[in-house]
C-alpha positions in Angstrom: 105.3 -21.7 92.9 107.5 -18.6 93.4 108.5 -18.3 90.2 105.7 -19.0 88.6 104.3 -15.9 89.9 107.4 -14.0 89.0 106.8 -15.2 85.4 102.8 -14.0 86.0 103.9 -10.9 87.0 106.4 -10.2 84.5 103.9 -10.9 81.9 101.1 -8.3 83.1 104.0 -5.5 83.2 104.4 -6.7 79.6 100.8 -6.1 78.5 100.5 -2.9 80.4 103.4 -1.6 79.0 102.1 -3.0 75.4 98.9 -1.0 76.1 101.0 1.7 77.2 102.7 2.6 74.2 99.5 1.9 72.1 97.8 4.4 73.9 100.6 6.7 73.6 100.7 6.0 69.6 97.3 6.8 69.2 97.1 10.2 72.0 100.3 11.6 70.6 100.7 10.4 67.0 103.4 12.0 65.1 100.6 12.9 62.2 97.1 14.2 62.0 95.2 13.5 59.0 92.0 15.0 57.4 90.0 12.9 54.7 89.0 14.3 51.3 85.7 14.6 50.7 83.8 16.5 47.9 82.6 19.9 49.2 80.8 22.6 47.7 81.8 26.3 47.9 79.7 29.1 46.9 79.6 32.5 45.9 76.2 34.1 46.8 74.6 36.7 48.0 71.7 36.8 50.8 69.2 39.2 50.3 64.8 39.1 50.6 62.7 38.6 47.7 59.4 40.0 47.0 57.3 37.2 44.7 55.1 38.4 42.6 52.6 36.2 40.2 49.2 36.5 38.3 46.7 35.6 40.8 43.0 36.0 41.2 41.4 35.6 45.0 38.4 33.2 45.9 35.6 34.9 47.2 32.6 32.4 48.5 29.7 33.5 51.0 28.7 30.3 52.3 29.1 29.0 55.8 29.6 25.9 57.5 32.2 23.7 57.7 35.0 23.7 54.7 37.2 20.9 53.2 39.4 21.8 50.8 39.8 19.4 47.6 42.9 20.8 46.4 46.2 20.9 48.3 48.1 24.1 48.3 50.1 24.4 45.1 48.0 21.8 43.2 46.9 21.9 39.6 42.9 22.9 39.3 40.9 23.1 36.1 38.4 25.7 35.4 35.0 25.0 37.5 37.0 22.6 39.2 35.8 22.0 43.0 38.2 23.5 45.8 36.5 23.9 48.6 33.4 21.4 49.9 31.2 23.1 53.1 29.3 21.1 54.9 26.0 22.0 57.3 27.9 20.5 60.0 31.3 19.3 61.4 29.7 15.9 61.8 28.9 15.6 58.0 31.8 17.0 57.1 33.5 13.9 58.9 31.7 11.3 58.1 32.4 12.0 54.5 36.1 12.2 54.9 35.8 9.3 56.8 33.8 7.3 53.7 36.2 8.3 51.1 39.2 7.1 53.5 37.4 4.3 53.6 37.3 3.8 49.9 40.4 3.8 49.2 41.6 1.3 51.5 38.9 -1.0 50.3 40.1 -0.3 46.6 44.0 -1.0 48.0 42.6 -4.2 49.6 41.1 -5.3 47.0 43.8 -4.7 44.6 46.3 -6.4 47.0 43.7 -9.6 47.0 43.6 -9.5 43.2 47.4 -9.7 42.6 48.1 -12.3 45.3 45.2 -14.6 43.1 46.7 -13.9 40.0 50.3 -13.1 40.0 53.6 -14.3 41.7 54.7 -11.8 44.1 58.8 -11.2 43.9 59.4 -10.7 47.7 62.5 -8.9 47.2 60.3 -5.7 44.9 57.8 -5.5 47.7 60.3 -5.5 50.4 62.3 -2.9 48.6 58.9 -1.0 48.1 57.8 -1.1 51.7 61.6 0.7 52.4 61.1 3.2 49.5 57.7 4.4 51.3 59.5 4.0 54.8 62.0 6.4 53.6 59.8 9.1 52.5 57.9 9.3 55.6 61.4 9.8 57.2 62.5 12.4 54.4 58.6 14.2 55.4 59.4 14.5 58.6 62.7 15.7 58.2 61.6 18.1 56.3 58.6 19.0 58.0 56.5 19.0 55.2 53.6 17.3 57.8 50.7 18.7 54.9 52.2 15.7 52.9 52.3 13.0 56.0 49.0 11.4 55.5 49.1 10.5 52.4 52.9 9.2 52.5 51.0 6.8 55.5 48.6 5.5 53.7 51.1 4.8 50.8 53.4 2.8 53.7 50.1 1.1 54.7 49.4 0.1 51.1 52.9 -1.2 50.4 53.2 -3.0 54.3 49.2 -4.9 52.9 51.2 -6.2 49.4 54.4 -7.6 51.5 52.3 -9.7 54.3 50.9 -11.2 51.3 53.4 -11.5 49.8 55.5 -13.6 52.5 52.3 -15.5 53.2 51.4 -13.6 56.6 48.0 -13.3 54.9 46.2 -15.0 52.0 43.4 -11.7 51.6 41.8 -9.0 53.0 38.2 -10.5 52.3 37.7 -9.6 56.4 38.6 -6.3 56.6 36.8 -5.2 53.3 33.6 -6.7 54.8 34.1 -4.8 58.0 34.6 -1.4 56.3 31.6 -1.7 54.4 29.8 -2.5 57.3 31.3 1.0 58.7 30.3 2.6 55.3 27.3 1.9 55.3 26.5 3.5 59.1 28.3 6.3 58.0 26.0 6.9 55.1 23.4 7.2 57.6 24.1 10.3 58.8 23.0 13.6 56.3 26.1 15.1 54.7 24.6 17.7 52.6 27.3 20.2 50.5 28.0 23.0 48.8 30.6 23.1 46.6 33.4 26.2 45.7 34.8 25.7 42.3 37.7 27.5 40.5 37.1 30.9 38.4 40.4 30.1 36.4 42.4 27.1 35.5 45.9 27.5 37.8 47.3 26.6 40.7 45.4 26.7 43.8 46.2 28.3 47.5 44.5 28.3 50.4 45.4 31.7 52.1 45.3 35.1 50.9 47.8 37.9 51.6 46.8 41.3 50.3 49.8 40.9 47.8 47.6 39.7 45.0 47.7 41.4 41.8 49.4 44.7 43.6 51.1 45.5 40.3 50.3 44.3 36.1 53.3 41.2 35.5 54.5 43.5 32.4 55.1 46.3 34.7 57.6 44.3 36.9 60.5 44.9 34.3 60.5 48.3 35.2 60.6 48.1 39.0 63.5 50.1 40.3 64.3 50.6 43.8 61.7 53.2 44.6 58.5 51.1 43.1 59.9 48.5 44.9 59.5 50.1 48.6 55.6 51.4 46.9 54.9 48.2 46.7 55.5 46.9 49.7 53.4 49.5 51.1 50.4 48.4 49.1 49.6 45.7 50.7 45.7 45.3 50.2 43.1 44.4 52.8 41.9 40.9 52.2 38.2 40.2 51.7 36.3 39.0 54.5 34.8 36.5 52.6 38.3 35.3 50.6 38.8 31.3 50.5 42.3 31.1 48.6 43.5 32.1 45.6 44.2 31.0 42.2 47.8 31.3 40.6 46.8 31.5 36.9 50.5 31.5 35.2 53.2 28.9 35.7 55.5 31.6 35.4 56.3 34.1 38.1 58.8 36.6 39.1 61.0 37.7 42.4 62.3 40.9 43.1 65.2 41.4 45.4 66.8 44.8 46.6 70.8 45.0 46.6 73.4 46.6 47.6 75.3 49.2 44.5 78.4 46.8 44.6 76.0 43.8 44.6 74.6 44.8 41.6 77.7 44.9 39.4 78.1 40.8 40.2 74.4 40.2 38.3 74.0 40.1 34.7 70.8 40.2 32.8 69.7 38.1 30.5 71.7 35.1 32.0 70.1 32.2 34.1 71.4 31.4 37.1 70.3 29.4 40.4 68.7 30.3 43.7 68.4 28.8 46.9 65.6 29.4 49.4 66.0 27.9 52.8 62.7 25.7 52.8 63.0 24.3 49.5 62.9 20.9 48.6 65.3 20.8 46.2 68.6 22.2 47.1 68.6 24.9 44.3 66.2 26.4 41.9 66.9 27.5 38.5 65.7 31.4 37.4 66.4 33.4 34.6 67.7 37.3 35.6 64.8 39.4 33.6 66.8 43.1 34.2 68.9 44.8 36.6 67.2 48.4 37.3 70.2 50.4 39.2 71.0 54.2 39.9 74.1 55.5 41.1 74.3 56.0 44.8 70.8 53.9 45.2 70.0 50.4 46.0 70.0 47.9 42.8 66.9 45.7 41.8 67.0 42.3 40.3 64.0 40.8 38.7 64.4 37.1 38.4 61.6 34.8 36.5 61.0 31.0 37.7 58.9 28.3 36.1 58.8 26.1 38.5 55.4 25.3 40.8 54.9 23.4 43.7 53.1 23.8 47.7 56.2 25.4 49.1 56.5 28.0 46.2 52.8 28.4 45.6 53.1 29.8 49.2 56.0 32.2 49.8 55.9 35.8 49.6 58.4 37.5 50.9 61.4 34.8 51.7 65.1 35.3 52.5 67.2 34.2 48.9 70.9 33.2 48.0 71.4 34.0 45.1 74.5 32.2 43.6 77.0 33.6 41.6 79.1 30.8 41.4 80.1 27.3 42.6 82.9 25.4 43.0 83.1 21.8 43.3 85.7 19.6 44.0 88.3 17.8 46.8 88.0 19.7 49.9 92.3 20.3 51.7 93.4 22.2 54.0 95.9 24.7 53.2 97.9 23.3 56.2 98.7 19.9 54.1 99.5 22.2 50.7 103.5 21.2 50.0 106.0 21.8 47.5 107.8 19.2 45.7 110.2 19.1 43.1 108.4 22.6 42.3 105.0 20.8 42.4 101.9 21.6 44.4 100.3 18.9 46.4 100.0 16.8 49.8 101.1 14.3 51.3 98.9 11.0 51.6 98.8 8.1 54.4 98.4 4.8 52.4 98.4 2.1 55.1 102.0 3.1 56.6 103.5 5.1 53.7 103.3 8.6 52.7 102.7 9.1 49.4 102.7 12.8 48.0 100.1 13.8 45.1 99.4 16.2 43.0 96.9 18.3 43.4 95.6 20.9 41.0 93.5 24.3 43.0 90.3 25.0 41.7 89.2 27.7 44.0 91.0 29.0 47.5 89.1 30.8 50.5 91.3 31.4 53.8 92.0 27.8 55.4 91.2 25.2 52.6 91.2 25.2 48.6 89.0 23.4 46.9 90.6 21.0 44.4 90.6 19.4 40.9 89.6 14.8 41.2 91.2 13.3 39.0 90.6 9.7 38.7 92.4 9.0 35.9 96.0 10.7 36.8 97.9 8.1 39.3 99.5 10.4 40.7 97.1 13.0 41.9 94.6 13.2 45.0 91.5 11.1 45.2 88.4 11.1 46.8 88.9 9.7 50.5 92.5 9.7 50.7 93.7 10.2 53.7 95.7 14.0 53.2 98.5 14.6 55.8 97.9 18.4 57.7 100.2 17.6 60.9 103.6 16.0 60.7 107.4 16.6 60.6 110.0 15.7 58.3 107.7 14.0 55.6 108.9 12.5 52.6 107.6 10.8 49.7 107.6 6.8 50.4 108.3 7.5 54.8 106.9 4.8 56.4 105.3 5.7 59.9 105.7 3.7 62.8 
């Protein structure tokens, strides 16, 4: 019995001496490493625009309740309807309500039409009802909430088409029924209109700013420095009776003020991208119309965009980056940079074994370099390799312990 617990207690000094050291291993490891990932450097510069476009502003003298037909930044024809007002904020509901209505029972019906006549593939709705889920997530991310309605309604759509699909439900016959029933009580209550429609084809917005037409577009070439603080003390008072505005040109133009030295980095005539800190899309492509410049004065880029949508069709006077270049590539610190055999690279933790590789410096700022990958080359650094920044007498083939 005695020794048995001898031999019990030997053996629990054994595993806490085992956990010892593996604690020890991993709190004072005689390497660090860093992985390589691809990174992005760029060199911008930060400055505010002033937009400028070819608008005209909606003027409409009728009151009640409005519902707009257009979303900001969406296309309109011509005479197309904008705006709906309504007597009352009860019509004005119950007819939002009727065409909400409508569409689901069009969706319904559609989903009952398809599970009569085709073979669902389970695995295409499924991935659809995750497409839809996944904008709704990227919407709210982005707080783009004027867009979160719609995306629902999409998800509800796509959610109908799976249950059918898996055989939670055969149709919708019941739920059609019941919102005609609602449609119909709806229809009861008097929803008379009026109707604003468009005096130009364009792009339509639903706010005014007193920026509109401050200045003709073929005059924005020649806006130097001076014109450019005129302007934005020109700002017009908006009509009382103003409803939105209509863009009327795809095409439309920033100005941005910058410093002398600035200046010298732009070249006209080039194109080259921006980034605006709402934007959807990371960057934006613009050409660079002119640089106006004086010695001793402030320098002023006029850039031209063709690209449209509700967060452009919106912005006035945002903060810009505009990039002057960007470099791409394996991200290292310069603590892991070594020389070997006269060759520049670092040294790489495969499993147990250092390995050194080659690595070939695209671009350097003060602690990292951004780096050449080379998938092709053995020998040189690879995307997620683990790069060596701490460590002491490394060689090529070591094996840690």
């Amino acid at each position: 019995m005695k020794a048995g617990k001898i031999i019990a207690a030997l053996l629990s000094l054994m595993v806490i001496a085992f956990i010892g050291v593996q604690a020890y291993r991993s709190m004072y490891s005689p390497i660090r490493t860093e992985t390589a990932i691809m990174y992005t450097s760029y060199d911008s510069i930060t400055t505010t625009g002033l937009v400028l476009r070819e608008e005209k502003i909606i003027t409409s003298d009728l009151q009640g309740v409005k519902t707009f037909k257009i979303e900001d930044g969406g296309r309109v024809q011509k005479d197309g309807v904008i705006i709906e007002v309504f007597t009352n904020e009860e019509a004005a509901k119950s007819k939002a309500k009727i065409t909400e209505i409508d569409r689901e029972i069009e969706a319904l019906t559609e989903v009952s039409r398809l599970s009569d006549n085709y073979v669902l593939h389970i695995d295409l709705l499924s991935g659809q009802v995750d497409e839809k889920i996944y904008g709704l997530r990227k919407i709210i991310s982005n707080k783009d909430f004027i867009k979160l309605d719609e995306a629902k309604k999409e998800y509800c759509e796509a959610i109908n088409k799976y249950r059918i699909g898996i055989g939670k439900e055969t149709n919708y016959n019941e739920r059609i029924n019941a919102l005609k029933e609602e449609k119909k009580e709806l229809e009861k209550i008097k929803n008379t209109s009026n109707t604003v429609k468009s005096p130009a084809a364009g792009y339509f917005v639903s706010q005014a700013d007193g920026f509109e037409a401050i200045i003709e577009t073929d005059q924005i070439p020649k806006i130097g420095i001076d014109k450019y603080n005129e302007l934005l003390k020109n700002k017009k008072e908006i009509p009382k009776n103003a409803t939105g505005k209509i863009i009327t040109n795809y095409d439309w133009y920033m100005v941005c003020t910058l410093s002398e030295n600035d200046g010298k980095k732009i070249t006209s005539g080039v194109n080259m991208n921006i980034s605006l800190p709402f934007s959807l899309t990371e960057e934006l492509e613009v050409s660079v119309v002119c640089l106006n410049s004086k010695p001793g004065k402030e320098s002023v880029v006029v850039l031209k965009c063709s690209s449209m949508y509700e967060e452009l069709s919106l912005i006035r006077e945002p903060y810009v980056k505009l990039i002057i270049n960007k470099h791409s590539g394996l991200r290292v610190s310069k603590k892991a940079v070594r020389f070997e055999n006269g060759e520049r690279g670092v040294f790489v933790l495969m499993g147990q074994e250092v390995k050194f590789k080659k690595i070939e410096a695209l671009y350097t700022e003060s602690n990292y370099m951004i780096c050449k990958s080379d998938h092709l080359e053995e020998n040189s650094l690879k995307l997620y390799d683990e790069v060596i920044t701490e460590g002491k007498d490394l060689y090529d083939g070591k094996i840690i312990t």
